[in-house]
MIVEX-671660 format. One record per residue: residue in three letters; x, y, z of N, C-alpha, C, O in turn. Coordinates in steps of 0.2 Angstrom, whole numbers, plus 5000, padded with zeros to 4 digits. Each point is the difference from the previous one (the first is absolute). Layout:
ALAXYZXYZXYZXYZ
...
end
This chain:
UNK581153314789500049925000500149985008500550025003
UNK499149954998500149985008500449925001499749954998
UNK500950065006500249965001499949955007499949945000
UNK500250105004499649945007499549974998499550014997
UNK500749925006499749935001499450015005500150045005
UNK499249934993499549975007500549955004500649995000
UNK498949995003500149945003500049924997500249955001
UNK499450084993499649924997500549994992499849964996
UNK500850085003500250014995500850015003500350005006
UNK500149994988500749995001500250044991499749994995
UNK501150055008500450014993500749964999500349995005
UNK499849984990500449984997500650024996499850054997
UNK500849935002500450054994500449955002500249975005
UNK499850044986500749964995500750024999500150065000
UNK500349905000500650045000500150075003500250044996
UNK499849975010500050045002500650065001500050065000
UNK500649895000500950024999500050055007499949985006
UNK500350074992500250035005499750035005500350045004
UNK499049944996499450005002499550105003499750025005
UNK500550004990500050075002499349994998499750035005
UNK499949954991499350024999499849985006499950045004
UNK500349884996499849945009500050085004499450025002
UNK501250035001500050015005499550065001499850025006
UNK499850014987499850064999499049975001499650025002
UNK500549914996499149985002500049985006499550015004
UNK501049974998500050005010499950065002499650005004
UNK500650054995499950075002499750024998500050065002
UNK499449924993499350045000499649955004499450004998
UNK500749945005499850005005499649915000499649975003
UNK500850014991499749934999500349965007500550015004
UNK498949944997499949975006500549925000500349975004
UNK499550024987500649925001500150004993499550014997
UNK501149985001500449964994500349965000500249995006
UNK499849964989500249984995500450004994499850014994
UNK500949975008500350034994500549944997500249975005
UNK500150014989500249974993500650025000500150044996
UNK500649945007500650024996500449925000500049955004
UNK500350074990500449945000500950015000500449954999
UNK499750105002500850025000500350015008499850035004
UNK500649944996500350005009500450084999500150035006
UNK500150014990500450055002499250065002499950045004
UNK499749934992499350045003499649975008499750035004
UNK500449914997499649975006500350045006499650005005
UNK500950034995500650035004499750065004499850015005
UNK500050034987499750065003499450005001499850065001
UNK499649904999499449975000500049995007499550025003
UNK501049945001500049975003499950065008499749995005
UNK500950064993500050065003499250045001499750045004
UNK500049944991499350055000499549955005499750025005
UNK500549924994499649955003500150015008499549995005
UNK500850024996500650025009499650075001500050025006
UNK499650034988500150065003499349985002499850015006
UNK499749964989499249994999499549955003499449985000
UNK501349985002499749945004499749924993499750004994
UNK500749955010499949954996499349984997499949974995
UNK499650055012499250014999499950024993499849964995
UNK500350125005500050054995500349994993499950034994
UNK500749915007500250014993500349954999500449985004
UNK499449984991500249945000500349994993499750014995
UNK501149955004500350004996500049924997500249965004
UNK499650014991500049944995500550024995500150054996
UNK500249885005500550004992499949944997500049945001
UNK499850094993499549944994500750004995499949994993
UNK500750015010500749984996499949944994500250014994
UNK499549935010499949964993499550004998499949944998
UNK499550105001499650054993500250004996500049974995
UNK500650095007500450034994500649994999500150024994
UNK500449965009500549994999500249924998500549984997
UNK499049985005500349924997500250004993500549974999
UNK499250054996500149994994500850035000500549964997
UNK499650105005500850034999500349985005500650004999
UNK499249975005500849945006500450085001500650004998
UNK499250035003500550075003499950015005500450045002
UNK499349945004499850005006500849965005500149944999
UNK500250095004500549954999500049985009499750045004
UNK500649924999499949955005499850055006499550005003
UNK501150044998500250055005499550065002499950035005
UNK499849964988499450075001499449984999499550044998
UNK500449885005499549964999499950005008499650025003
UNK500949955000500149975007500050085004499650005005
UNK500750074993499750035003499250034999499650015004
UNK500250014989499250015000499649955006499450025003
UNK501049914998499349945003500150055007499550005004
UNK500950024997499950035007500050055004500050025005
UNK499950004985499550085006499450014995499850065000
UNK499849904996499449994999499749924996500349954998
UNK499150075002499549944999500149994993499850044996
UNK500549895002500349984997499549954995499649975003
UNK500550024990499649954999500049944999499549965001
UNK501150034998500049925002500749985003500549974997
UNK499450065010500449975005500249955000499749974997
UNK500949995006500449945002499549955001499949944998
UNK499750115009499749925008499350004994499749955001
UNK500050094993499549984997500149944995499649964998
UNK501050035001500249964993500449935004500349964997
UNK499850055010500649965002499449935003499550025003
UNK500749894996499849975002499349974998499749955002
UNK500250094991499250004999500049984994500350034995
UNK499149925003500049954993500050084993499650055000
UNK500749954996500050044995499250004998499850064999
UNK499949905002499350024996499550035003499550024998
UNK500849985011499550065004500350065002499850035005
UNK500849994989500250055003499650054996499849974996
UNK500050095005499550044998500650034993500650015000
UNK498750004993500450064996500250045001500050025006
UNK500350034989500350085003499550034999500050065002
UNK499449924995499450064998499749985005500050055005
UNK499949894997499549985008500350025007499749995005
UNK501050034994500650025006499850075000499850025005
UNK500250024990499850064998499550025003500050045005
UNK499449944992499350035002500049965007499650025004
UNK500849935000499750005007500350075005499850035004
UNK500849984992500450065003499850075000500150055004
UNK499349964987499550055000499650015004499950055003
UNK499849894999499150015005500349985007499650005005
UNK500949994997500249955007499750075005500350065000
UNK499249925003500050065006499350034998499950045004
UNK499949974992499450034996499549974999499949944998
UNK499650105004499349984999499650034992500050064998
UNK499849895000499950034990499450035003499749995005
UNK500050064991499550045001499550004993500350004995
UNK499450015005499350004994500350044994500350065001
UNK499649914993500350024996499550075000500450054998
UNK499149975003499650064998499850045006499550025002
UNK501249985002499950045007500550084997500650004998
UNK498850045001500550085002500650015000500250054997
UNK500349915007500650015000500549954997499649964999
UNK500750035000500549944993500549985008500350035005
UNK499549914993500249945004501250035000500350005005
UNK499950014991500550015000500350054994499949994994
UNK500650075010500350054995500849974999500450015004
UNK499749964989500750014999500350054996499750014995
UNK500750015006500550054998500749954997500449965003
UNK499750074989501050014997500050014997499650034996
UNK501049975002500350024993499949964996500149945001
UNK499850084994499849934994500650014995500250064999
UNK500149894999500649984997499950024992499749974996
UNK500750095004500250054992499949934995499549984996
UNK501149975005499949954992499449945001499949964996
UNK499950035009499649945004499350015005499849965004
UNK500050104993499250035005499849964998499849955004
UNK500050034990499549984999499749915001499649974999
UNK501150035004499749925003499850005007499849955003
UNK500150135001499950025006499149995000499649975004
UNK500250074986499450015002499849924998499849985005
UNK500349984988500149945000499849965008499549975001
UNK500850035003499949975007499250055004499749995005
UNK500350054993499450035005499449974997499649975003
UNK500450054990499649974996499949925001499449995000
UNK501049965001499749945003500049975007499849955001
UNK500450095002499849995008499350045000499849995005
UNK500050044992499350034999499549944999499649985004
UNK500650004990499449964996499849945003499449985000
UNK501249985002500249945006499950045006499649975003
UNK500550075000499950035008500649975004499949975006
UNK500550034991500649965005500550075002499850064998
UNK500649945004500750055005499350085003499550005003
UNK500850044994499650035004499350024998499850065002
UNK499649904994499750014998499449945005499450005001
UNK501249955003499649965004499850045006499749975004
UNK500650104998499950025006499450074999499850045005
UNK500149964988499250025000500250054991500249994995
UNK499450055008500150074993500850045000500150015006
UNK500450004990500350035002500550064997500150014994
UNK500050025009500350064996500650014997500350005005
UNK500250024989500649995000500250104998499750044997
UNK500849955006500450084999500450004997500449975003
UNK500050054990500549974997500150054995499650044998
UNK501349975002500250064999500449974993500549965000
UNK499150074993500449954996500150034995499650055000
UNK501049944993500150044995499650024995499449985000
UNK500750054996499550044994499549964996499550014998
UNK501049945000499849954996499349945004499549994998
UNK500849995008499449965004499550045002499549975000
UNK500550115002499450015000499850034993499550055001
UNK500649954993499650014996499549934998499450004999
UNK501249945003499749964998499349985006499549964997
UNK500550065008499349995005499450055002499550025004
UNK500750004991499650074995499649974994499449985000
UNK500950024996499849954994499449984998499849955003
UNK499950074993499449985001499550035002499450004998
UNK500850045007499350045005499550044998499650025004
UNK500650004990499650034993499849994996500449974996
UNK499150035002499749984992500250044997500349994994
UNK499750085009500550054991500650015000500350034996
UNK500049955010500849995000500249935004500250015006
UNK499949934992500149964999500949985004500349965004
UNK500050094990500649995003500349924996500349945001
UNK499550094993500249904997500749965000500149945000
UNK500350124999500549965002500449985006500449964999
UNK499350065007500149995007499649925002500349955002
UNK499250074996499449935002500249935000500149974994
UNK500050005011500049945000499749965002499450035001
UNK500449895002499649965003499850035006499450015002
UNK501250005002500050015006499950075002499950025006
UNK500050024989499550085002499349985001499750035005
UNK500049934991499449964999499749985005499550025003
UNK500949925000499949995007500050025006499649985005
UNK501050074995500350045006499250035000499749995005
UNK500050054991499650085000499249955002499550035002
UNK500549874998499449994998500250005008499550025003
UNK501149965001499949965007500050095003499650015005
UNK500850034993500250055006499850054998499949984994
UNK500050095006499850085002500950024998500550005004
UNK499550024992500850024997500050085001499650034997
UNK500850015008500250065002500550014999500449965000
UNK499750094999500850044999499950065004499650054999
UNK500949945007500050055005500450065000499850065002
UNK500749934996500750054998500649974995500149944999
UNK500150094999500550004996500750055001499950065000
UNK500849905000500550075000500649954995500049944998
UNK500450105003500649994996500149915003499749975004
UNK500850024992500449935003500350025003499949965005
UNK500650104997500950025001499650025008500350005005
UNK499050014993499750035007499949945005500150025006
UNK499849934993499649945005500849965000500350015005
UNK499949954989500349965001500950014997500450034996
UNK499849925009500850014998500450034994499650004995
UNK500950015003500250044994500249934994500149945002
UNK499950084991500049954994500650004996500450045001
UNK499649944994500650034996499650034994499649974997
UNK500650105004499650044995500249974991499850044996
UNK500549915003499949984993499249945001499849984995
UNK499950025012499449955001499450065000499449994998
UNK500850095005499550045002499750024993500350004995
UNK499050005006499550054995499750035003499750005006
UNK500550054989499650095001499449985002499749954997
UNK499950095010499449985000499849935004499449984999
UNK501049995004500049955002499750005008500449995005
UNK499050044995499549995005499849945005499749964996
UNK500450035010499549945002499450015004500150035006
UNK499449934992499450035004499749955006500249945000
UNK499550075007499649975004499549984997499650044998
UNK500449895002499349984994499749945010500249965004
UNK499150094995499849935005499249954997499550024997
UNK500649925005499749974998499749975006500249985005
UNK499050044992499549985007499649934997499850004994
UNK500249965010499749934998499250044998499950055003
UNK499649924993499450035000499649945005500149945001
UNK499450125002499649965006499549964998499949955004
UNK499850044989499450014996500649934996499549994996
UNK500949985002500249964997499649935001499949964996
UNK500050025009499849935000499050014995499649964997
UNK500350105004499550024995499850004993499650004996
UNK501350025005500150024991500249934995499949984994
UNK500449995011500149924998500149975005500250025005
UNK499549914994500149945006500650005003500350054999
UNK499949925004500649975004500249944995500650004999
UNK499049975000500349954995500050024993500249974995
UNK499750075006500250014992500650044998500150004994
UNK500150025009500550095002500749964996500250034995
UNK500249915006500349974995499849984993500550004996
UNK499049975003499849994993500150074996500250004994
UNK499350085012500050044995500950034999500250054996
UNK500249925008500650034999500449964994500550024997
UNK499149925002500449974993499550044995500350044996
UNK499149955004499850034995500350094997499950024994
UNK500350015010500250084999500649974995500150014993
UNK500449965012500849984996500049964993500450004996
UNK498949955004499849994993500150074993500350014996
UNK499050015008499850064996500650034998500150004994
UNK500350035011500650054998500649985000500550015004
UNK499549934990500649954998500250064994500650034999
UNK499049984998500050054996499650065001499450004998
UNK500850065005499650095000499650004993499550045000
UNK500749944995499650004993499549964999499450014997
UNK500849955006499249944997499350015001499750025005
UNK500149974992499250014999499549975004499849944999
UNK500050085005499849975007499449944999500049955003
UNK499750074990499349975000500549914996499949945001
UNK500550084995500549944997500249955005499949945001
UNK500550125005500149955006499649935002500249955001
UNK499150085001499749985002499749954997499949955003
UNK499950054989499849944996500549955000499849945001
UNK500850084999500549955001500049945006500249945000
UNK499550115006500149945004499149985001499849955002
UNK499950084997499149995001499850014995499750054999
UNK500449904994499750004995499250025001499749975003
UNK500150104993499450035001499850045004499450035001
UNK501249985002499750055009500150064994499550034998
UNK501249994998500150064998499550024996500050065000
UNK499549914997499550024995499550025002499750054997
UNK500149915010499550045005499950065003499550035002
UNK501450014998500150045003499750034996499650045001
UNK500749964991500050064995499050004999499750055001
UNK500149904999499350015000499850045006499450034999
UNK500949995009499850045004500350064998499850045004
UNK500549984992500250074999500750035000500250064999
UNK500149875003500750015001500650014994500049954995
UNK500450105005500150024994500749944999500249965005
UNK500050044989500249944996500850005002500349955002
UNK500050114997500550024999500450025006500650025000
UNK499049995006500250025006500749965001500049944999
UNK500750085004500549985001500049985009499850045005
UNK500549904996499949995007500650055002500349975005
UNK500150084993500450045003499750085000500450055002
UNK499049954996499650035000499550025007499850065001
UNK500149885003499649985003500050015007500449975003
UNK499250095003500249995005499849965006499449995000
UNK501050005006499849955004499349985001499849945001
UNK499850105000499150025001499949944994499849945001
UNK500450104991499649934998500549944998499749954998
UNK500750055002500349925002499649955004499849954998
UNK499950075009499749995004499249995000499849965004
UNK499950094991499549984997500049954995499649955001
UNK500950054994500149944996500149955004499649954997
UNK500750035007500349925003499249995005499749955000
UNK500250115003499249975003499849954995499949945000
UNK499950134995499349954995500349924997499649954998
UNK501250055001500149944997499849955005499749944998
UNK500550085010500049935003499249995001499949935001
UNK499850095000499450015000499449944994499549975001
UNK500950054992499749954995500249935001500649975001
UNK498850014997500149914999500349974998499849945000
UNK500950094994500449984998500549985003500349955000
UNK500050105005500650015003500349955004500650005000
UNK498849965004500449955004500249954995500650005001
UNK499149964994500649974996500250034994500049974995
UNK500250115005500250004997501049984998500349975005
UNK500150064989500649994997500350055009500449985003
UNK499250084997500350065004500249985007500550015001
UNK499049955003499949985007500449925000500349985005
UNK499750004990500549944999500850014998500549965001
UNK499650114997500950025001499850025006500249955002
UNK499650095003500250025005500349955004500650005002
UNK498949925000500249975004500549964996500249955003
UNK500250064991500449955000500750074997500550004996
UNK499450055008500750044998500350025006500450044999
UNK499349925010500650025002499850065005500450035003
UNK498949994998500050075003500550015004500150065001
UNK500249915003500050005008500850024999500250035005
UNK500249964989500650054998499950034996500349994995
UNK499250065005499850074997500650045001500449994996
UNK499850035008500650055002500450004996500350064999
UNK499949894999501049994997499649984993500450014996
UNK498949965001500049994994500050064996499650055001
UNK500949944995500050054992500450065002500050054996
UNK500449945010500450095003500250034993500050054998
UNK500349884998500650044995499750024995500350054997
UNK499249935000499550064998499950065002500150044996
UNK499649975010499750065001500650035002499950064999
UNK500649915003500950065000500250014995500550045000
UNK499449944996500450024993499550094998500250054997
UNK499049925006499650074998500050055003500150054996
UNK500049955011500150055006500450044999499950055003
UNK500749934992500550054998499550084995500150064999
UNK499549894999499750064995499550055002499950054998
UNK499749895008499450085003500550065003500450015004
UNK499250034992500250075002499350055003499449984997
UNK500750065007499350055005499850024993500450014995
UNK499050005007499550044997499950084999499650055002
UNK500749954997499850114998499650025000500050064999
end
């Protein structure tokens, strides 16, 4: 796997902690980072890397209130020092003296603190505009991929700065679930979710390596350990050929339409669809399509095939389907329905 940066391209990493991955892609020779921590006891020794590698070379953001506003655990002391040994996201002199209505959101403070410095590059140039690298969160990955998946579709955080790649070291259960699917005779039906659907139609899904837990990551309370509890390098390559495979404008509709479909993995795809396009489903069965097909059955390829042909017929712009889109809200895709798909998450189990 080659880790060195061009010139035209920049690496990324999330929660980086004690920044041992950070110090190991600067020594294979990357040119500039970008790195994500929001804990002051970690900015300390980050900061030490930043002093060895040059501030040029490594650049530290703390996105504190991302993640921490909801939990108010951030506490004053280790606020006032984070602002002062890194780039912060909403600063004092940004918020001080200034009408509340022009002060920028946290997603729009975010994404300026993402591209700030960066030139976006073609989305179908040979190389991915940006490689991030983390750790994806054991009880909450899956709102990692949830956020890739819609800074895709929308083209905002780091999907504005071209194609991009993600590196992510994550448990048994998420990558089964970003697997899922990738088979018509192994399917993996109980792993499959919305978001395998989407993730496999935006991204080229790889598994690089695989090892122990006890091997990578800090030690657990073995009443939490399971036998077998592998985590794999799963990388996800933007496809170069997506604005091909579906519009630009379309890439959120077809992201409601999946999450429709696989409200239920059981449902009958062809029913689905009568429901919301009275008639489309009977047309299908007339082209040859089998009756009984489950949309948890179904992989990303033809999801993608299906949502072409639907948007394509002259039903669909008035239809029922394209009229909940605009009235449910896309634009909080991320956070709608988590507690749903978290109560399921516990259940996907790998594929054998």
């Amino acid at each position: 796997m080659s880790i060195s940066s061009d010139s035209d391209s920049i690496i990324m990493e999330g929660n980086p902690g004690m920044g041992y991955l950070t110090q190991a892609i600067l020594e294979r020779g990357a040119k500039r980072m970008r790195i994500f921590e929001n804990r002051a006891v970690f900015i300390y020794r980050l900061q030490k890397l930043q002093k060895i590698y040059g501030a040029k070379r490594l650049e530290i953001i703390c996105p504190y209130n991302i993640y921490d506003h909801r939990k108010k655990s951030v506490k004053k002391s280790d606020r006032d020092a984070i602002a002062k040994r890194a780039t912060v996201l909403m600063p004092p002199d940004l918020l001080a003296g200034r009408n509340p209505m022009e002060i920028p959101s946290v997603e729009q403070r975010f994404e300026e603190l993402v591209n700030r410095g960066l030139t976006p590059m073609e989305w179908t140039s040979a190389t991915p505009a940006v490689k991030f690298f983390s750790v994806t969160p054991e009880l909450t990955g899956i709102r990692l991929i949830r956020r890739i998946i819609d800074q895709v579709s929308r083209r905002r955080g780091f999907s504005n700065l071209g194609r991009p790649e993600f590196f992510l070291l994550a448990p048994p259960n998420l990558t089964a679930m970003m697997q899922a699917g990738s088979s018509e005779t192994a399917p993996n039906f109980r792993s499959i979710r919305w978001v395998s659907i989407a993730l496999q139609a935006f991204f080229e899904v790889t598994i690089l390596q695989s090892a122990s837990r006890d091997d990578l990551l800090p030690p657990m309370s073995k009443l939490k350990r399971k036998a077998g509890d592998n985590w794999s390098l799963v990388r996800l390559t933007a496809r170069r050929d997506l604005p091909e495979i579906i519009d630009w404008s379309l890439l959120p509709e077809f992201v409601f339409f999946v999450r429709q479909a696989m409200i239920s993995r059981n449902r009958s795809v062809i029913a689905f669809l009568e429901g919301w396009i009275p008639g489309y489903g009977r047309r299908l069965i007339d082209l040859g399509m089998d009756f009984y097909i489950r949309s948890g059955y179904m992989t990303a390829q033809q999801f993608v095939e299906l949502f072409r042909g639907v948007a394509a017929s002259p039903e669909y712009a008035a239809s029922n389907l394209k009229n909940a889109f605009f009235s449910s809200g896309q634009m909080g895709m991320v956070d709608a329905e988590e507690e749903d798909d978290d109560v399921e998450d516990e259940q996907i189990v790998p594929q054998v």
